[in-house]
Structure formats: structure tokens, C-alpha cells
N, C-alpha and C positions, 0 to 999 in steps of 0.2 A: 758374280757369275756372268752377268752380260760382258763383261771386259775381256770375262775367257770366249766366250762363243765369237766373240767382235774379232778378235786375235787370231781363233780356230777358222774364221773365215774368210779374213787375211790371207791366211796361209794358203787357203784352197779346199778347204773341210766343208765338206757338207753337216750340218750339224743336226739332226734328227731325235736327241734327248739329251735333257737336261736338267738338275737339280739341287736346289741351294739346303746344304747338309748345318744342322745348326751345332754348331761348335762351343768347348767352355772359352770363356775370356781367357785373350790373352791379354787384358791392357790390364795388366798388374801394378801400372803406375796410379791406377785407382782402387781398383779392390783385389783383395785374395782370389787364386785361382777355387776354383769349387769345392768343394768337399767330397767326400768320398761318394756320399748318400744322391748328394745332386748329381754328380758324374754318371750314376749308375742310372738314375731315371732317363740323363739325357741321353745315354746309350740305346734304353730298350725301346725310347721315343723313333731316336733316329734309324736303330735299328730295322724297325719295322718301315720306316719311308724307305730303306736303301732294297729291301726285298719286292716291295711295291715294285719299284722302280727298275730291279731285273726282269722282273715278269714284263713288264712294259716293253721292257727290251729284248728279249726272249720271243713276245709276240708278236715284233715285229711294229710296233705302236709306238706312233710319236709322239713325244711328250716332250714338252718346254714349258716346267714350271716356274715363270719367271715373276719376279716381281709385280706387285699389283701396281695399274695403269697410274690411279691418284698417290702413287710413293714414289714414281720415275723419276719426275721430276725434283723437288725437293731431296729426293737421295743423290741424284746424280748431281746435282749442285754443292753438297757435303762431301758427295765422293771427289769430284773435280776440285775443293779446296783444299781438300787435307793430301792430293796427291800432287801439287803443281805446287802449294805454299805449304800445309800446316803439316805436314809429317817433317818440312824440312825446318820449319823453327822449332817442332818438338824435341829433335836431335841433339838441341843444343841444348835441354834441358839436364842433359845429363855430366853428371861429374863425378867423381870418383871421393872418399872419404878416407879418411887415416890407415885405415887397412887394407891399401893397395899397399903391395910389394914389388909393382914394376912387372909382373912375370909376363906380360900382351898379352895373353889369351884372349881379350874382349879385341886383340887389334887380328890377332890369326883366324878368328872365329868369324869374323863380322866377314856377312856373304856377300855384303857390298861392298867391302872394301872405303867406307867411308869414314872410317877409326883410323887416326892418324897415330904418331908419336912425338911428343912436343915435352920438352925440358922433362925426362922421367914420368911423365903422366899422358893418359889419353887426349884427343882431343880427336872432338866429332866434326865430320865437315856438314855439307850442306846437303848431302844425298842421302839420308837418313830412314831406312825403311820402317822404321818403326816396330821391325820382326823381334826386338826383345831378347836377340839371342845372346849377347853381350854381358846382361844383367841378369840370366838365367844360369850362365855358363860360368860369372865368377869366382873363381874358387875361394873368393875370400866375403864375398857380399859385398864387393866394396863401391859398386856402380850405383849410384843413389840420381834422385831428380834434386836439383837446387830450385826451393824456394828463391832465392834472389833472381834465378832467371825466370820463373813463372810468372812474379811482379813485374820483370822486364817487358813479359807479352802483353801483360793486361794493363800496365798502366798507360800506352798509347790508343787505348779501346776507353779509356778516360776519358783524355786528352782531345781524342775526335770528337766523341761527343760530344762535350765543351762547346768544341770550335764548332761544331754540324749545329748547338743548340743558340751559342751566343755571338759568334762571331762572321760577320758577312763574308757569304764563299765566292767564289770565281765561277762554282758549279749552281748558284740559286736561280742562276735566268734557264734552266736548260729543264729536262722533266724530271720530275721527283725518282722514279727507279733510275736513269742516269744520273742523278745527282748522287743519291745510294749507293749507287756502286763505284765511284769515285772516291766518295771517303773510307767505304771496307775497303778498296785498293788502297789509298790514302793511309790506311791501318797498317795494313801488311806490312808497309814497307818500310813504317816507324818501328813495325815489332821486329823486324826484321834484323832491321837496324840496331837495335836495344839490344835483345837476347845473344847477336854477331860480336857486339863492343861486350859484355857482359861476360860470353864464354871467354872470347878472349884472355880479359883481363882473369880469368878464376882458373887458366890454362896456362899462363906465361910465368916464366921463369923469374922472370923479375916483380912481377907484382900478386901473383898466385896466393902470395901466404899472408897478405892485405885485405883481399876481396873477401870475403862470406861465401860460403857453400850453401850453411841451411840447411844439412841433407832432411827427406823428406819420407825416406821409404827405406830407412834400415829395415823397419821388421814386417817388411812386405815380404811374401811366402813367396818362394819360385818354383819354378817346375823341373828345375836338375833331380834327377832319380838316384838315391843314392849308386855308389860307384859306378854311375854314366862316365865313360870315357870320348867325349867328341872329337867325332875326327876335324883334325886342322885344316882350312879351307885357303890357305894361302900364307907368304910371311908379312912380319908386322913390316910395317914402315919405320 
């Protein structure tokens, strides 16, 4: 919500009310979307903040419900990783299983335009928004997470460690939070590196049917409504 008001006042908006509406998961690459029963509480929950909330607006009354002071920080340092690095290694977590048929819909659908097409199968680039819409919309299920690329991000979060507990840094003469952020940078860019060389090779024509997928999330639930028709957002590449 702060990134919209920050945006909105970029633009030249005065910004006089605001509030952060609590939504069901979409990170379905961990758990099931909710269930019927949880959906319906979280409605009559939210319901009743969004009617607050006209009245607010109605009477003229400014409100900026924003995040609390002691969560700013720590959030916006989560926020700021996962939107500059970790939504773009998560990207590459994803690969496709036996039950693609070629049709792109995950490549026409995708709002970013960051679903490529490479030897008959997807591949993700590096601008990954993480909106799901790929894996919700395939009409065969066949979008799955690779376990071999998940190991690929964590095993250089090993690796530093290791090197951060046993082996003499270049960064030990400098201050311990500068030294810290040097080896989580230091991380990134081995994970980076791993999970880049990894899609690759489980996407390429020539070595694709060598590699491991793993998949990870066949009988993960999606949120396609039965006979949802989406409209195409662009052509595949």
C-alpha cells in the first residue's frame, strides 16, 4: 500500500485515505488457496473495514491506515528483496511436466511478458512477477516448481555460510552489518547464478530430457473457475 500512495504521489495526487484490504493467498506454490468456509469469514471481516472506510470517506475524514511504525522497517527490507532479486530467482523455479501440449497460453497470458518460447516448451526470464497467472490459467496443470531449482537457491545459503563461518573474508576487517550484507549480496548472486544455469539446462533443447524437474506442486489447487475463459494479453514469442 505504501508503494501505491508513493506512486500516487509521484504522479501529483494528493492522497487523503487509505487502506490495506486482507486478501486469500495467492502463493499457492506453498499452500492451497482457502476454502470455502475461510473465504467467507475473510469477506464479512473485510467487508465491514471497506464500509468503515466509506463512511471515512463520505465524511470527509482522513485516514491512512498504514502499517505499524516497529513492521516498516523489517517489511520494507523483505519488500525491497523479493522485488529487485527474489521474485526474479523465484521465476525460474518454474517448469512445465509431461502434460504440456505446446498450446502458450502460460506465454499469451503472462502480463509481463516474461514467458519466452524456447525448443517447444516455456521458459521464464528474469522479470518474474510472481502474479501466478501462468500456473492458474493452464489448461492442462502442467506449470509445476522444480525441486532441483529450489536446491539450486539454497544450496549457495550453505555455501556462504560455510565461507562467512570458516573461511577468512576480504569483508572481516570492515563492521559486522557491512560485512552481512556483503555475503547476503555475496548469496544472491551465487543463487542467481545456480537457479539461471539450472533453468537453463531443464529448458534447452538439447539437454532438457537429462536434467530432473522434480515437479513439486501437481496437486496444488488453483484458482481457474470452472469454464473461465481469459482474455489473451498479448502473442507468445
Amino acid at each position: 500500500m505504501i508503494q501505491a500512495i508513493v506512486w500516487l504521489v509521484l504522479k501529483g495526487y494528493r492522497v487523503r485515505n487509505a487502506m490495506a484490504c486482507e486478501m486469500p493467498t495467492n502463493w499457492i506454490l506453498a499452500v492451497n488457496p482457502p476454502g470455502e468456509k475461510d473465504v467467507k469469514v475473510l469477506y464479512e471481516r473485510t467487508a465491514e473495514r471497506i464500509e468503515k472506510f466509506i463512511d471515512s470517506l463520505l465524511r470527509e475524514e482522513k485516514s491512512l491506515s498504514l502499517i505499524k511504525p516497529w513492521w516498516a522497517i523489517p517489511c520494507a527490507l523483505v519488500y525491497c528483496l523479493f522485488v529487485f532479486i527474489g521474485r526474479r530467482i523465484a521465476g525460474k523455479w518454474f517448469v512445465v511436466n509431461k502434460r504440456c501440449d505446446s498450446c502458450r497460453q502460460c506465454s499469451r497470458q503472462c502480463p509481463q511478458g516474461t514467458i519466452k518460447w524456447r525448443s517447444g516448451r516455456p521458459y521464464w526470464g528474469w522479470d518474474c512477477q510472481q502474479c501466478f497467472r501462468c500456473i492458474n490459467l493452464c489448461p492442462q496443470h502442467a506449470i509445476e516448481v522444480s525441486a532441483l531449482t529450489l536446491i539450486g537457491t539454497f544450496i549457495p545459503l550453505i555455501v556462504m555460510h560455510y565461507i562467512y563461518r570458516h573461511i577468512p573474508s576480504p569483508f572481516a576487517g570492515q563492521s559486522r552489518p557491512l560485512a552481512m550484507s556483503a555475503h547476503v549480496l555475496c548469496y544472491f548472486i551465487l543463487a542467481a547464478v545456480a537457479v539461471g544455469v539450472i533453468h537453463h539446462l531443464q529448458c534447452s533443447s538439447l539437454t532438457g530430457k537429462y536434467v530432473p524437474r522434480w515437479p513439486l506442486t501437481g496437486h496444488r489447487a488453483r484458482y481457474k473457475e470452472p469454464d473461465f475463459e481469459a482474455p489473451e494479453r498479448g502473442e507468445p514469442a
